[in-house]
N, C-alpha and C positions, 0 to 999 in steps of 0.2 A: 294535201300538199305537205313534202315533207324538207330535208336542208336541200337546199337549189345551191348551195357552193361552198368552197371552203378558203378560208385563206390561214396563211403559215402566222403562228402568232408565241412568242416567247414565254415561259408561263406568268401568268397572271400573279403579280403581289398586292396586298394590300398594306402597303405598308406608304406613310406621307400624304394619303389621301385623306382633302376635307370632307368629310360627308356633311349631307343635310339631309334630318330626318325628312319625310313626308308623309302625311297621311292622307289617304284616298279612299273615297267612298260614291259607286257608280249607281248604290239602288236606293231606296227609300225605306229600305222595310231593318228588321233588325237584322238579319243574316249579316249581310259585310257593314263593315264599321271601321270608325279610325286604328281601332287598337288592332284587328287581323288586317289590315291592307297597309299598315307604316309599313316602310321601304327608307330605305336609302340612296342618296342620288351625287351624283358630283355632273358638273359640267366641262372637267379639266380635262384637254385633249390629252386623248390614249396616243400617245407617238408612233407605238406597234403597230395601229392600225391606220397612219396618215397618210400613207402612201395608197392603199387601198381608196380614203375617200375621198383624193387626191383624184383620183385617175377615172375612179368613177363616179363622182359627183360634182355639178358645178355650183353649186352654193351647199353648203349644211353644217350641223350643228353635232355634237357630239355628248354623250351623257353615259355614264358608266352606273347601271345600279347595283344595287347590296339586297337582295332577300333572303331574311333572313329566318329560320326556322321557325313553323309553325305560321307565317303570313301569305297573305296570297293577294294575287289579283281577281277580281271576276271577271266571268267574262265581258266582253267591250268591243268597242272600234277605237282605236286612237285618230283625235281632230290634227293634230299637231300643232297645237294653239300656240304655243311656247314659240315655235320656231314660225308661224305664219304670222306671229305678232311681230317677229325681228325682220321681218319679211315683207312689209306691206303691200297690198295686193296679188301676194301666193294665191292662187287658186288651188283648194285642196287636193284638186285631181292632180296633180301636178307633183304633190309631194310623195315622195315613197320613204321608206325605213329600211335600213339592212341591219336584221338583228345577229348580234353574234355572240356565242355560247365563249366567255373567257376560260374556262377551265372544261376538263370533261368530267363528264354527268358522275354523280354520285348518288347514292342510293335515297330516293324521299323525291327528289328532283324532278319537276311536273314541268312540261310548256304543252300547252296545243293553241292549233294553228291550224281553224278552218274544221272544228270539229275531229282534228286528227289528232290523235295523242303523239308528243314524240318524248324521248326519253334516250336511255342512253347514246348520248351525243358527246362529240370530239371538241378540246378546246379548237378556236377558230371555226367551225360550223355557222352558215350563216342561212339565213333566210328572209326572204323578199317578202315585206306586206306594205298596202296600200290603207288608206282609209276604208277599203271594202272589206279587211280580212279580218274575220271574227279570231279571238285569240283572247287566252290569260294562263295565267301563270301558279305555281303554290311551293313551297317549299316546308314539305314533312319531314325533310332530314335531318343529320345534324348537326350539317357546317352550312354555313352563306351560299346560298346562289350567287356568279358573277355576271352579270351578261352587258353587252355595250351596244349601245341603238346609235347609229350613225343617220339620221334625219336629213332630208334634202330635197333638191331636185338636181335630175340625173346629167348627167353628159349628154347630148345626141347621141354619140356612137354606144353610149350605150341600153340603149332604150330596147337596141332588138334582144338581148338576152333577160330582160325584164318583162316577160308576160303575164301577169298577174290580174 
């Protein structure tokens, strides 16, 4: 599975935004740990992309992250805990994610998705996963990764272009 769509997006600044560090750890053993999986995260609606989740989503959440050279994600499933807590009685199958690349790819720059590596990709590039799609993340470069997960559940009408 590779970008399933794209939408038009003005370039990405980081410039007024509050971050909050995070650190994430999905296994037990010593491989990933707090200090390689910190990331950065803001919750503040991207306005570039409100019309898009607008039109395609009837409830969702928005979060903009920051990784940053030399950290990564491992691989995963994402629960959508965050957003199934604001949410009471979300059923997870229910919820989908449209990830979308803020800037274009830079050299170091890793995402896969479903066991497929993807890589140089376009700012705006988006991609559909569910709770089922195995996916993570790394950043060997050596500027910031941008990317924005718009979380939700969908429109009706738009459910037939989401097959996942």
């Amino acid at each position: 599975m590779g970008m399933d769509d794209h939408i038009e997006l003005p370039p990405f600044e980081d410039t007024g935004i509050e971050w909050r560090a995070q650190q994430d750890r999905w296994d037990h053993s010593a491989l990933y740990n707090p200090s390689n999986t910190k990331h950065f995260t803001t919750n503040t609606i991207y306005t570039p992309a409100l019309s898009h989740a607008e039109l395609n989503f009837e409830k969702y959440s928005m979060s903009i992250m920051k990784q940053m050279p030399g950290q990564m994600f491992p691989p995963h499933y994402d629960e959508y805990q965050i957003f199934r807590d604001n949410n009471p009685g979300t059923n997870i199958d229910d919820v989908v994610r449209h990830f979308i690349f803020l800037e274009d790819w830079h050299h170091g720059h890793y995402f896969e998705l479903d066991h497929e590596p993807i890589t140089k990709w376009r700012a705006g590039d988006l991609m559909f996963m569910n709770s089922k799609t195995h996916h993570c993340s790394s950043n060997v470069g050596s500027q910031p990764k941008y990317t924005l997960q718009i979380t939700g559940i969908l429109r009706k009408k738009s459910n037939k272009n989401h097959n996942i």
